[in-house]
N, C-alpha and C positions, 0 to 999 in steps of 0.2 A: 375218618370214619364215614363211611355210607348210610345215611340214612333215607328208609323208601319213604317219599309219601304217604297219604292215606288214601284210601281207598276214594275218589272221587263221588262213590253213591253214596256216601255217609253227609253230602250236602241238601241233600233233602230229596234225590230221585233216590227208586226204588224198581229194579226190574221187574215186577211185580205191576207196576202203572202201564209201561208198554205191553209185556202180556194180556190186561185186559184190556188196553185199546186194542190191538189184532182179532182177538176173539170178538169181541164187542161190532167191530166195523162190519156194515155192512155193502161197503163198498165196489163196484167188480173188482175193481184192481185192488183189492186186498191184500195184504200179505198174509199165507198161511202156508205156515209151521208146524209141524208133527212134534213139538216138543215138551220134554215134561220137565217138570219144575227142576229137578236138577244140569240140565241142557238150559235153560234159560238162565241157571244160574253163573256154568260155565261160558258161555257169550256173552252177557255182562261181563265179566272180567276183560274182555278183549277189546268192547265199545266206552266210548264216554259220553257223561252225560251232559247237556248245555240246553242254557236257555237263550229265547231270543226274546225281543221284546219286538212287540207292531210296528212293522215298516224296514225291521233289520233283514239284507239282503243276506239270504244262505247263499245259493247259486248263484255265477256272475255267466251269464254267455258268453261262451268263448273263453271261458278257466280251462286249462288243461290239466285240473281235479280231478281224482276217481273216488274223493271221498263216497260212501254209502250213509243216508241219513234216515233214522228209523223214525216215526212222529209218534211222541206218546201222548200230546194232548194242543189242539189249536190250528189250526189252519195256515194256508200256505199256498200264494197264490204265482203261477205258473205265467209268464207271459216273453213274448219273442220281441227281440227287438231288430228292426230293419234299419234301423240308420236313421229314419224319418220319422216315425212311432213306436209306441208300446201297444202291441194287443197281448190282451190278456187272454188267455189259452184254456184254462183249470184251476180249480182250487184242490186242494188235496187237505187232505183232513186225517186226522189218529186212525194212526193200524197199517197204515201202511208205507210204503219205502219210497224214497227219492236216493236218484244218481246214479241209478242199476244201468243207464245206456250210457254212460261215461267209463263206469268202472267194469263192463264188458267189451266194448269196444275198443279203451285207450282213446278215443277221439274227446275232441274241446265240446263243452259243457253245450247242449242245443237249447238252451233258453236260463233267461234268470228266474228263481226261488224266492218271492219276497215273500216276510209273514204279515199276513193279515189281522193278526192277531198274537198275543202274548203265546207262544211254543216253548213246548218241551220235548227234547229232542234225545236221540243218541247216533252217534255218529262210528263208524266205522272203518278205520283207511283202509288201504292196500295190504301195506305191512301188515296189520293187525291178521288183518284176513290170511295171510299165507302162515302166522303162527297157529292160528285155529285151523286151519286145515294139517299143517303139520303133526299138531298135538291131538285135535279131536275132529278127525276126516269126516267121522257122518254127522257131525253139527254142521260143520262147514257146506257138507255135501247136502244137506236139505232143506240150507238158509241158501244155497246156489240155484236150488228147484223151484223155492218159492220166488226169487228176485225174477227167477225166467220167467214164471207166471207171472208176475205182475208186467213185465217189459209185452211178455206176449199178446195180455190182455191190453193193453195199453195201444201197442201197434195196432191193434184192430179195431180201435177205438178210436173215430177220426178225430171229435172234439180232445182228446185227450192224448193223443200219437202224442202231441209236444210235451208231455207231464214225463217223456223218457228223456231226460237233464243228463 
């Protein structure tokens, strides 16, 4: 007998939390989405939800991950490693996206993700993402507009170029 799991948001996230982190942020490299509660309902079904606790690394430099990681509430701090030290790059904060320059490019991860605080997250793969394009093209197609906006805003943004993981 097959039996599916349950629905992973039934553990206490809610996409309802990450939509108003994104409205809510006022950050430039925000993520914004044109979507209405029914669109937000069907991209939850494709993302999961996970928490981190302070100090757990998301990103590792030099992963050859495309995961996409969406922040619905906590910080997350951004730093490069050269072999010799850690400098620390950026903090990123609720509303908006990490992993958009890995999962565009196909290249290894350009800096590590640690959280600086207790996170709540959702995550995104590859896979997931070509079923949602398959099944629902213009979600897919205006979560791809907004990730470019944040990558673009990001590149022009020298303190925060490295916040593109």
């Amino acid at each position: 007998m097959y039996v599916t799991a349950p629905p992973l948001v039934k553990l206490g996230f809610d996409i309802r939390g990450l939509m108003q982190a994104i409205a809510n942020c006022k950050a430039s490299d925000a993520l914004r989405c044109q979507f209405s509660q029914p669109n937000w309902d069907i991209l939850a079904g494709y993302m999961q939800p996970f928490s981190l606790n302070s100090g757990q690394v998301l990103i590792e430099q030099g992963a050859l991950d495309r995961t996409l990681y969406f922040i619905e509430s906590g910080t997350l701090s951004v730093h490069y490693e050269d072999g010799k030290s850690s400098i620390h790059m950026a903090l990123v904060g609720p509303g908006t996206v990490l992993g958009e320059g890995a999962f565009f490019s196909h290249q290894a991860r350009s800096a590590t993700v640690q959280a600086s605080s207790p996170c709540r997250l959702w995550c995104l793969t590859p896979i997931r993402f070509l079923e949602l394009a398959n099944r629902h093209s213009p979600i897919a197609l205006e979560l791809t507009m907004g990730m470019g906006a944040v990558m673009a805003k990001r590149l022009y943004n020298q303190p925060k170029r490295v916040a593109v993981t």
